[in-house]
MARVEX-851356 format. One line per 8 residues: number of its first residue (from 1); their letters; for each residue x negated, y negated, z negated of N, C-alpha, C. Coordinates in Angstrom, 2 decimals. Example, Ala and Ser with C-alpha at 12.3 -4.5 7.8 and 13.67 -1.06 7.14 Angstrom:
<recs>
1> as> -13.19 5.69 -7.80 -12.30 4.50 -7.80 -13.20 3.30 -7.80  -12.85 2.25 -7.08 -13.67 1.06 -7.14 -12.90 -0.03 -7.87
</recs>
This chain:
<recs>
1> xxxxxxxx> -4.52 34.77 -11.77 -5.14 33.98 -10.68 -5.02 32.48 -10.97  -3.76 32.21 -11.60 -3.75 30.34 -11.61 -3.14 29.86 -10.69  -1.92 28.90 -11.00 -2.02 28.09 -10.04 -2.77 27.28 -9.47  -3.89 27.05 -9.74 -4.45 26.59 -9.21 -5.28 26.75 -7.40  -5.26 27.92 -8.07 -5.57 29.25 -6.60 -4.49 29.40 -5.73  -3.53 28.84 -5.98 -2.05 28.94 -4.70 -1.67 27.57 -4.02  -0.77 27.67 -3.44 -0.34 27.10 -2.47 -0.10 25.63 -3.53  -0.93 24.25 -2.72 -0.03 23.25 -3.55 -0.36 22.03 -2.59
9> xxxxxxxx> 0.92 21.12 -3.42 0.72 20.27 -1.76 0.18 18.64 -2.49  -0.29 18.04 -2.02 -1.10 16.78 -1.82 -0.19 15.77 -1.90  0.00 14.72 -2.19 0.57 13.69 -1.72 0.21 12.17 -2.28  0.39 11.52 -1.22 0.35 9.90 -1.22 0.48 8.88 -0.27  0.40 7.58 -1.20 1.50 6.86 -0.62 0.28 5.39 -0.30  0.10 4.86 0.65 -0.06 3.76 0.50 0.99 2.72 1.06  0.59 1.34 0.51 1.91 0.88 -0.02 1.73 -1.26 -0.15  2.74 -1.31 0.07 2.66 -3.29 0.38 2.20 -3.74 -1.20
17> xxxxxxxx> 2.40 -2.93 -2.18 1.83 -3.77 -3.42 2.06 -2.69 -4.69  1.89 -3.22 -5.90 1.75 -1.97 -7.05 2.45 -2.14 -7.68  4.25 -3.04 -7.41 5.22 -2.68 -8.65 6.09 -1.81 -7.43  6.44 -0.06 -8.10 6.78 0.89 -7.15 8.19 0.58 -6.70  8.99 -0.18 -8.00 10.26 -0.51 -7.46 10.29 -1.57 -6.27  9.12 -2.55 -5.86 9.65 -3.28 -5.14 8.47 -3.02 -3.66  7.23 -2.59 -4.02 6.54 -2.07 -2.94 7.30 -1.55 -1.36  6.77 -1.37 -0.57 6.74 -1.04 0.71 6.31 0.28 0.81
25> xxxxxxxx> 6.46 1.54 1.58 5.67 2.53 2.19 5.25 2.27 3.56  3.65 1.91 3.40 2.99 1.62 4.80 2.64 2.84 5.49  1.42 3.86 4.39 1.32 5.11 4.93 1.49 6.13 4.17  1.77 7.70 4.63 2.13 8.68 3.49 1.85 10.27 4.30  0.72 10.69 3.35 0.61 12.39 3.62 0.85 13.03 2.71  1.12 14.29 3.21 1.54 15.31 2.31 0.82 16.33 3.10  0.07 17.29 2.36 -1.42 17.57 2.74 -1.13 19.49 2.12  -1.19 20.23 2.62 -1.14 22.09 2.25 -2.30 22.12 1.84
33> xxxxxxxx> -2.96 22.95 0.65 -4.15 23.10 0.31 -3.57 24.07 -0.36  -4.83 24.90 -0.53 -4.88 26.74 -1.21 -6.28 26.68 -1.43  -6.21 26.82 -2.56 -7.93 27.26 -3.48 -8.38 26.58 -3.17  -8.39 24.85 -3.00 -8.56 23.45 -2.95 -8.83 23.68 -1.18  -8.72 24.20 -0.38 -8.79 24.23 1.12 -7.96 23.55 1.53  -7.71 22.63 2.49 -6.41 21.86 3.45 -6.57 23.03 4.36  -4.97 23.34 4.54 -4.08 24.40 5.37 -3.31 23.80 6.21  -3.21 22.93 6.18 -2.14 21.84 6.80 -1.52 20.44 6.43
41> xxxxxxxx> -1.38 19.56 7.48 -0.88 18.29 6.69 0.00 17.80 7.60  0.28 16.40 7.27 1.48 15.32 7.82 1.06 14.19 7.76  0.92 13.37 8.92 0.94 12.16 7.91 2.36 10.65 8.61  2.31 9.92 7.98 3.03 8.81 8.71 2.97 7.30 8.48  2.92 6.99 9.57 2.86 5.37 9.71 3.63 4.91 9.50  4.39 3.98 8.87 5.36 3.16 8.57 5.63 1.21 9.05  6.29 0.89 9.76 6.34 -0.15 9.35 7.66 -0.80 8.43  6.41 -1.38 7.53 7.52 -1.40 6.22 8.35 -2.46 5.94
49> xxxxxxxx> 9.16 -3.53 7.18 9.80 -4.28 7.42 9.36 -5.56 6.84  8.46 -5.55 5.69 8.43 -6.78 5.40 6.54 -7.10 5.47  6.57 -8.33 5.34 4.70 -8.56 5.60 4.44 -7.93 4.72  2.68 -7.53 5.08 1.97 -6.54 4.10 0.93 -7.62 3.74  0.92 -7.71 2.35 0.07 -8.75 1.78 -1.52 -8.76 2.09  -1.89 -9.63 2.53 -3.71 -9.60 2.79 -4.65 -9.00 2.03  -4.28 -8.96 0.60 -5.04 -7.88 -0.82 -4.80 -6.24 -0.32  -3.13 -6.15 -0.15 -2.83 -4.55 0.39 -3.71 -4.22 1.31
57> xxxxxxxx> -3.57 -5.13 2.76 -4.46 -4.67 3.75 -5.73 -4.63 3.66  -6.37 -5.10 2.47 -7.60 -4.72 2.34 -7.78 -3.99 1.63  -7.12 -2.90 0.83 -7.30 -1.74 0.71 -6.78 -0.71 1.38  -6.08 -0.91 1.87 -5.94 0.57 2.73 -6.13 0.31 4.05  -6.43 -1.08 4.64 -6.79 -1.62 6.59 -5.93 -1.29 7.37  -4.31 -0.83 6.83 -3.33 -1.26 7.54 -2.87 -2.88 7.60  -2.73 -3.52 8.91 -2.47 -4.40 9.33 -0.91 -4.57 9.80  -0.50 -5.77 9.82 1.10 -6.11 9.60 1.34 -5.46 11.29
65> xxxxxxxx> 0.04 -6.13 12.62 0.38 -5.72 13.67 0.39 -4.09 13.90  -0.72 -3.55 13.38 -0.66 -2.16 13.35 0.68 -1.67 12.73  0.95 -1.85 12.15 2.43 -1.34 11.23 3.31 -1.47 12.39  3.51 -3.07 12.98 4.57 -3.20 13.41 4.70 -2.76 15.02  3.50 -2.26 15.32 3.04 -2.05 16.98 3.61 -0.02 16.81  2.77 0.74 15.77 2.60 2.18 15.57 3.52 2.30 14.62  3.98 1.52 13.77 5.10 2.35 12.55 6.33 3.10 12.96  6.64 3.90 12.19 8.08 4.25 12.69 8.89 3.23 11.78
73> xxxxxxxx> 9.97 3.05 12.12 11.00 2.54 11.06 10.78 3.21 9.15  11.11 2.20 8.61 10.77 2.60 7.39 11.73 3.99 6.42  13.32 3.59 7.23 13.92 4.47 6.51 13.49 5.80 6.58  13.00 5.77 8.13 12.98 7.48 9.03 11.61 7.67 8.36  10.47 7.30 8.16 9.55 7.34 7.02 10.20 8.04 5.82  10.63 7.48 5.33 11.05 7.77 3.68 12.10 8.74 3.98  12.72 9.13 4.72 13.60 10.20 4.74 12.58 11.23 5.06  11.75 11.49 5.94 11.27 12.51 6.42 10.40 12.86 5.52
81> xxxxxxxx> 9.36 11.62 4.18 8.59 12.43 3.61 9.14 13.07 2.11  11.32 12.64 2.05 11.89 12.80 1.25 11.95 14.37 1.14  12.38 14.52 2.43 12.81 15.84 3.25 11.52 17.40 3.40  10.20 16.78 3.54 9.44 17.67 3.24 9.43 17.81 1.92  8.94 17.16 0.70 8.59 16.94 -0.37 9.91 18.39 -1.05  11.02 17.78 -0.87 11.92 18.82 -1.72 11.94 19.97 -1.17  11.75 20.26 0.27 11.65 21.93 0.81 10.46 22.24 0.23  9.00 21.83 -0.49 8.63 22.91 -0.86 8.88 22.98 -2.27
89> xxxxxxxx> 9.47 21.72 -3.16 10.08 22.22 -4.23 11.31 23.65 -4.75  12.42 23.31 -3.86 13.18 24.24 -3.25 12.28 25.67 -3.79  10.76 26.11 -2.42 10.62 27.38 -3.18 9.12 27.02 -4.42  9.96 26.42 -4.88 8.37 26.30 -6.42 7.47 25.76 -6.23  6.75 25.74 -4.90 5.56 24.94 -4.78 5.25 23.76 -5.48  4.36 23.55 -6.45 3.82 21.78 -6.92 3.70 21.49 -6.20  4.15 19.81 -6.01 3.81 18.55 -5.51 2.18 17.89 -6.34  1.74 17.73 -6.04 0.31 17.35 -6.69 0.28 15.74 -6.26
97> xxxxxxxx> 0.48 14.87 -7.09 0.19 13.58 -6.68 -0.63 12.98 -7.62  -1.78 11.70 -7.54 -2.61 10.98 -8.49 -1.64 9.85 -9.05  -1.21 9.73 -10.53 -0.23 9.05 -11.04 0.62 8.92 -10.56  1.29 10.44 -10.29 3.13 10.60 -9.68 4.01 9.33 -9.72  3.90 8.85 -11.36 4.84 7.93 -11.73 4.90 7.06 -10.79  3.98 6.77 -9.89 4.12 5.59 -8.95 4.53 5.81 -7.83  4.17 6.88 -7.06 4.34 7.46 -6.15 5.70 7.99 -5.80  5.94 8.80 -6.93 7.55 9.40 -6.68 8.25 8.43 -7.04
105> xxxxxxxx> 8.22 7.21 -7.59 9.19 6.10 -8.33 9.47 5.06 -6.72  8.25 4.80 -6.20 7.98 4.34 -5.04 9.32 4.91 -4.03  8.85 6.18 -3.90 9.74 6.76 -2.62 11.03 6.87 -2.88  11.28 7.09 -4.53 12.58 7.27 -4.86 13.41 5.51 -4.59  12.63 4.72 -4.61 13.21 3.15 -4.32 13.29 2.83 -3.33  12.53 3.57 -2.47 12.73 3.49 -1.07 13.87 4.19 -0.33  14.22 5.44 -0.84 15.88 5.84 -0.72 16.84 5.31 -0.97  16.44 4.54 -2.06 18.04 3.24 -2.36 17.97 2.52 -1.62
113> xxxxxxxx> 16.69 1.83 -1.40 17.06 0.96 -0.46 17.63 1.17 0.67  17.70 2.30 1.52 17.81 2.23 2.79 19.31 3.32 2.51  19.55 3.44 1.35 21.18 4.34 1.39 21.09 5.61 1.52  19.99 6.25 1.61 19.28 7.65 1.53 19.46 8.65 0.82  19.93 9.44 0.66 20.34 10.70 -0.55 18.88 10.67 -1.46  19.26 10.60 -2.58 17.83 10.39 -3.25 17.53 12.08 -3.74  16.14 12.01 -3.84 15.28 13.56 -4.18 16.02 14.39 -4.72  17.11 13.49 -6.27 17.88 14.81 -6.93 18.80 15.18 -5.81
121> xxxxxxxx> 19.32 14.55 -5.59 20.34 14.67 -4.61 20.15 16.20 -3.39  18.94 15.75 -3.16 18.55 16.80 -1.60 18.13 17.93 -2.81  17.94 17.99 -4.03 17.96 19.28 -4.48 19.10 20.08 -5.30  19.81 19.43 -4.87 21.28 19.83 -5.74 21.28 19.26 -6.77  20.85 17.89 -7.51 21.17 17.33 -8.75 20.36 17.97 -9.78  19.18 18.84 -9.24 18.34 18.97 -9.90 16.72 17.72 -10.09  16.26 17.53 -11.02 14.79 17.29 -10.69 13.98 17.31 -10.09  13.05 16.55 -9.11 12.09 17.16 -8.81 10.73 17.48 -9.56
129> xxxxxxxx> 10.76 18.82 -9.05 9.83 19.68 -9.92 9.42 20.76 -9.41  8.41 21.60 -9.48 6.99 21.11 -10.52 6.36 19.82 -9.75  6.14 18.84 -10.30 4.76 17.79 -9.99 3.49 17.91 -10.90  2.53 17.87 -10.32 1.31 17.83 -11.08 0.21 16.76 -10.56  0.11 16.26 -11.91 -0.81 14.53 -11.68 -1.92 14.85 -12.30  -3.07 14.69 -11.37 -4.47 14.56 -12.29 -4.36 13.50 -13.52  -4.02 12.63 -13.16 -4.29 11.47 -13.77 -3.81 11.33 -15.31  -2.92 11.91 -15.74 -2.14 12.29 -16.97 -2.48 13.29 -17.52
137> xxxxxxxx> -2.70 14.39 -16.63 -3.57 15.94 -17.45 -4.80 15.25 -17.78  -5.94 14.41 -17.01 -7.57 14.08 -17.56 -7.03 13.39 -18.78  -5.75 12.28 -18.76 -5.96 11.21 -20.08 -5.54 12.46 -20.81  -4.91 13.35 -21.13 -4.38 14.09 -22.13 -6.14 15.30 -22.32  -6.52 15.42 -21.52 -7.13 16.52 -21.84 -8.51 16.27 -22.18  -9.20 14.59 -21.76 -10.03 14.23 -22.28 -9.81 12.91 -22.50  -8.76 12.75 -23.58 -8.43 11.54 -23.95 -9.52 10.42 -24.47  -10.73 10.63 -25.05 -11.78 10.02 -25.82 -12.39 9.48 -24.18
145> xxxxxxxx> -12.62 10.14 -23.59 -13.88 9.76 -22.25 -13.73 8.16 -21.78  -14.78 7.53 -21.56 -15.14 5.95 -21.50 -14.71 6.02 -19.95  -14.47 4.71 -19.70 -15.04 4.16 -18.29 -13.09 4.51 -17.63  -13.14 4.07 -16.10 -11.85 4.06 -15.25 -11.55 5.06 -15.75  -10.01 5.28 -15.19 -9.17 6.62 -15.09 -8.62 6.60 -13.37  -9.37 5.40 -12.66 -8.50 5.58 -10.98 -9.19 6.97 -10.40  -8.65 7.06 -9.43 -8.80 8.50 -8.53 -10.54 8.17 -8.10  -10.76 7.48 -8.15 -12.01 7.42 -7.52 -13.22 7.76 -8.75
153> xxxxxxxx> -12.71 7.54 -9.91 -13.65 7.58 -10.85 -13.74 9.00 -11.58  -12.34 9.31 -11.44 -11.74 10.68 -11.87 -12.59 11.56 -11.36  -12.52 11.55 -9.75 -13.39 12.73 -8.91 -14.90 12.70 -9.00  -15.05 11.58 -9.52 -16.65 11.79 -9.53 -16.99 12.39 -11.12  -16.05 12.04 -11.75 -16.19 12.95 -13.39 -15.94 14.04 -12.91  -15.37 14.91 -12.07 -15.00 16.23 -11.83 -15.75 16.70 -10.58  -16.88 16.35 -9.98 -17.26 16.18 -9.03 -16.56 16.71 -7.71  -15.04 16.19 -7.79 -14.34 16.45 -5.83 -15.06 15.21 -5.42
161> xxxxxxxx> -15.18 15.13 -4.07 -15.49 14.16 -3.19 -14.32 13.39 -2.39  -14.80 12.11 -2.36 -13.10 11.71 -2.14 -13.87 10.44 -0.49  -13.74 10.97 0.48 -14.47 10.37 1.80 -13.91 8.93 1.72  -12.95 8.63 1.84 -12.32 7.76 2.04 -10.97 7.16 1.43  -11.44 6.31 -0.29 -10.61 5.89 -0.87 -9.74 5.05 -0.29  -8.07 4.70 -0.19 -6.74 4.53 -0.46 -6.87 4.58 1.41  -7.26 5.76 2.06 -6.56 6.24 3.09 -5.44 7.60 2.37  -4.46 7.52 2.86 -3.45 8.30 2.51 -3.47 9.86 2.50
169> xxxxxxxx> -4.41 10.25 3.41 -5.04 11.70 3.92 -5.96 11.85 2.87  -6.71 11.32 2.44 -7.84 11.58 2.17 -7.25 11.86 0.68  -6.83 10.60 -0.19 -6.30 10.82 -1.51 -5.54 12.03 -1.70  -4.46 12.12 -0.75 -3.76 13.20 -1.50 -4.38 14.80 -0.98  -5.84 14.96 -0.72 -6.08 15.63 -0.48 -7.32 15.85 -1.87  -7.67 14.71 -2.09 -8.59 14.36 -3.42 -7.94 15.37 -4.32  -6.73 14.82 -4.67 -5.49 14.93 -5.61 -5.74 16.06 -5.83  -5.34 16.68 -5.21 -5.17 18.47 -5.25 -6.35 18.63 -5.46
177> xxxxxxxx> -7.55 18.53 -4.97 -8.70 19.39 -5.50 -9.13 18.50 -6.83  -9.16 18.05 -7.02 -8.64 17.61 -8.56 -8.39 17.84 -9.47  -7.08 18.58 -9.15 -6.54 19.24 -10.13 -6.77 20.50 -10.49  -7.29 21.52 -9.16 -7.77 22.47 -9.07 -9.23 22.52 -10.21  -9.93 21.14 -10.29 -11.21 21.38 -10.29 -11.55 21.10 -12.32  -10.11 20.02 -12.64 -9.11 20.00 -13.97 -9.13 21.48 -14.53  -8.47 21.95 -13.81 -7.81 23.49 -14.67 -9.18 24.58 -14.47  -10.09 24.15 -13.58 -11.52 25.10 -13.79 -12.20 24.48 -15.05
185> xxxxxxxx> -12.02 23.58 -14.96 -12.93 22.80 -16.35 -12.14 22.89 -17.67  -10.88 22.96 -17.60 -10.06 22.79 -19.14 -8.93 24.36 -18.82  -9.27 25.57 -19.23 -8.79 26.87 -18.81 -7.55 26.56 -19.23  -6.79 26.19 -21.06 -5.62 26.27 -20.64 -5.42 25.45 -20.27  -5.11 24.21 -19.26 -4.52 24.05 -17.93 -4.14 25.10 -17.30  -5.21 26.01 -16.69 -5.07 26.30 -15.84 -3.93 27.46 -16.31  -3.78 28.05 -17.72 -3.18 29.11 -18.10 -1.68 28.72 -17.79  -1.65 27.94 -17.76 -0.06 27.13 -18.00 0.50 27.56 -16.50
193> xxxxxxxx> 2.25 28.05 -16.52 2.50 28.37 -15.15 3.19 26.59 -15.26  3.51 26.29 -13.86 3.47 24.83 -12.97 4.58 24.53 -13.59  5.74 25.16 -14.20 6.91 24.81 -14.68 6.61 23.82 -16.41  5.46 25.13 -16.69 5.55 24.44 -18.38 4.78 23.45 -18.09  3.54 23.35 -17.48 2.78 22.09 -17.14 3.66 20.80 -16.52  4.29 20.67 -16.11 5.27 20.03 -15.73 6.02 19.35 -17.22  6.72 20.07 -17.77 6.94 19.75 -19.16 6.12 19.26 -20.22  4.84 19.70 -19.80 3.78 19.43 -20.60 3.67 17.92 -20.53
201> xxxxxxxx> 3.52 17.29 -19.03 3.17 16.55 -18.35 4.45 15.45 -18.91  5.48 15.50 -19.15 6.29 14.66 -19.52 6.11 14.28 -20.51  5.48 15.07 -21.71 5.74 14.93 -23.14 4.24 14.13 -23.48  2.92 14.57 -22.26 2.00 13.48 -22.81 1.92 12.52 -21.92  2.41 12.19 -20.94 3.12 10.93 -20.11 3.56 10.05 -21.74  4.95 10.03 -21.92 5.30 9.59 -22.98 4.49 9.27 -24.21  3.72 10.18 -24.66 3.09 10.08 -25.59 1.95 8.93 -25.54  1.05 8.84 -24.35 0.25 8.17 -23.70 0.53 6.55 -24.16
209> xxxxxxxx> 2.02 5.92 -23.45 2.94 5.49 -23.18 3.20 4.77 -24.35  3.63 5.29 -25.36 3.83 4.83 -26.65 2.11 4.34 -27.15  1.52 5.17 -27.18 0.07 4.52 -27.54 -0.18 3.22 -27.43  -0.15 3.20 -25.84 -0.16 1.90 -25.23 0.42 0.45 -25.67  1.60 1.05 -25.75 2.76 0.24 -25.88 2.18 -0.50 -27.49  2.23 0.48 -28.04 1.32 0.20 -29.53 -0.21 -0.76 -29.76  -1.04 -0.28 -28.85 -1.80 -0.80 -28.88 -1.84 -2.30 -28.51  -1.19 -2.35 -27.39 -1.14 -4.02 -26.80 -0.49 -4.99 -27.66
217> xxxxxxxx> 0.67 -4.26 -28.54 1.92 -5.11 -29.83 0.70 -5.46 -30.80  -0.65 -4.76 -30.84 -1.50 -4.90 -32.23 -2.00 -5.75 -31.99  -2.52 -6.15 -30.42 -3.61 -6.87 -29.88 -2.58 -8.42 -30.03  -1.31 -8.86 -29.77 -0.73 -9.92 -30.19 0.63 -9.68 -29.17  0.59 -8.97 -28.17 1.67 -8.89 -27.34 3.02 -8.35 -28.00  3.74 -9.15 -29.08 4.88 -8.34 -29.69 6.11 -7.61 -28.79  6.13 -8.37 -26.90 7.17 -7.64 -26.38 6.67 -6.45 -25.29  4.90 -6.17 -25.51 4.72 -5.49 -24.52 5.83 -4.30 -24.39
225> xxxxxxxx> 6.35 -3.57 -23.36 6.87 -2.54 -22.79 6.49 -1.28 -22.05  5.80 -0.17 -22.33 5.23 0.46 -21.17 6.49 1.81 -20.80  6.95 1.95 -19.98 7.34 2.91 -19.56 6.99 4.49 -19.73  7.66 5.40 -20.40 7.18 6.49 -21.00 7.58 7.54 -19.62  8.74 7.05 -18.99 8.95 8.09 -17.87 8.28 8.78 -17.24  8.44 9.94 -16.96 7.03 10.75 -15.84 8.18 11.92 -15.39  8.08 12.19 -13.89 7.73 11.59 -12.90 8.21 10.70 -12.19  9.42 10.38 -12.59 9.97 9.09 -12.26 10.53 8.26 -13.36
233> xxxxxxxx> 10.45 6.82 -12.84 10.57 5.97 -13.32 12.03 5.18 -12.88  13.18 5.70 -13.81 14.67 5.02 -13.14 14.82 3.71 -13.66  15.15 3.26 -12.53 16.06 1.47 -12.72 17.15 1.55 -14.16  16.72 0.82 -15.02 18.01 0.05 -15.61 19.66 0.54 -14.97  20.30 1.66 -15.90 21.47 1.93 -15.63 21.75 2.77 -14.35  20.83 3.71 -13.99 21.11 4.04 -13.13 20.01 5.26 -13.15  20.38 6.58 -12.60 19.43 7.87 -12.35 18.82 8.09 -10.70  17.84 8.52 -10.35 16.90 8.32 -9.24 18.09 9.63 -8.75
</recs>
């Protein structure tokens, strides 16, 4: 049948800006989908204690007053979408997010900050795992293809429909059918059970990563750096 055909869950984050260690969580769903269907979701408002930059709010049209009128507190945010996220890891379920690395690196910084048992932690010092990212399976699986790699460009190469780009519902609902629509188009994907894909997913994360890293040192940048980590991205001296 595929995982693809089972239970998998959605997720995303919008957010005060795009470096994940120091970003904000403004809004965040985590979305049930089966055979790319939504079965159920969550979502939450945040206010994320600090101003939300005028560029942020114009992509996602959360406003500092809206945040700060409807948000919940930020920690109780990030704990609660800590707290779903690992119960369905717990029983196997993928997490399906569009470039995890940001997303889970995001929330995982948002637990330090606020003193929060971080993800390994709420799973017994295990990983969290399985995650599955469109965004790393398309560069690996059609590495040559021209043009963006954002979620918006992705789904229209795969034709999901995505209503309403960087609303939080909507993406991580993209996400998942996505990936679903990935592993119909590239079979082994889909052959792969969520554990080895997962592994898979680390090794061309990295691989990607180094490319990069390579490519930009050729172009004249001798100290570029890219981060090979997937799905998270740990601080300097320290494990998420």
């Amino acid at each position: 049948m595929g995982w693809h055909r089972e239970l998998l869950i959605g997720f995303d984050l919008e957010t005060t800006g795009t470096d994940p260690r120091e970003a904000r969580i403004v809004t965040g769903a985590v979305i049930e989908v089966r055979d790319g269907e939504p079965t159920g979701r969550r979502e939450w408002l945040a206010d994320p204690g600090v101003p939300i930059p005028a560029d942020a709010v114009a992509v996602h049209g959360i406003s500092n007053e809206r945040a700060a009128a409807d948000g919940r507190p930020a920690d109780q945010v990030a704990d609660a979408i800590a707290d779903v996220l690992t119960t369905y890891w717990k029983t196997g379920v993928p997490v399906v997010a569009y470039n995890a690395a940001f997303d889970l690196t995001l929330l995982s910084a948002e637990l330090r900050r606020y003193g929060l048992p971080s993800l390994r932690d709420r799973l017994g010092g295990i990983d969290p795992a399985p995650v599955i990212d469109p965004y790393t399976i398309d560069r690996s699986v059609d590495r040559y293809r021209r043009g963006k790699r954002n979620l918006e460009a992705v789904c229209a190469e795969y034709g999901v429909a995505l209503d309403s780009a960087h609303d939080a519902t909507a993406d991580a609902l993209a996400a998942a059918r996505l990936a679903c629509a990935i592993a119909v188009r590239h079979p082994k994907v889909a052959s792969l059970g969520p554990a080895e894909l997962h592994r898979r997913q680390i090794e061309w994360y990295a691989e990607w990563a180094a490319d990069f890293q390579n490519f930009l040192r050729r172009k004249g940048d001798a100290t570029a750096t890219i981060d090979g980590a997937w799905p998270l991205r740990e601080p300097a001296g320290e494990r998420v």
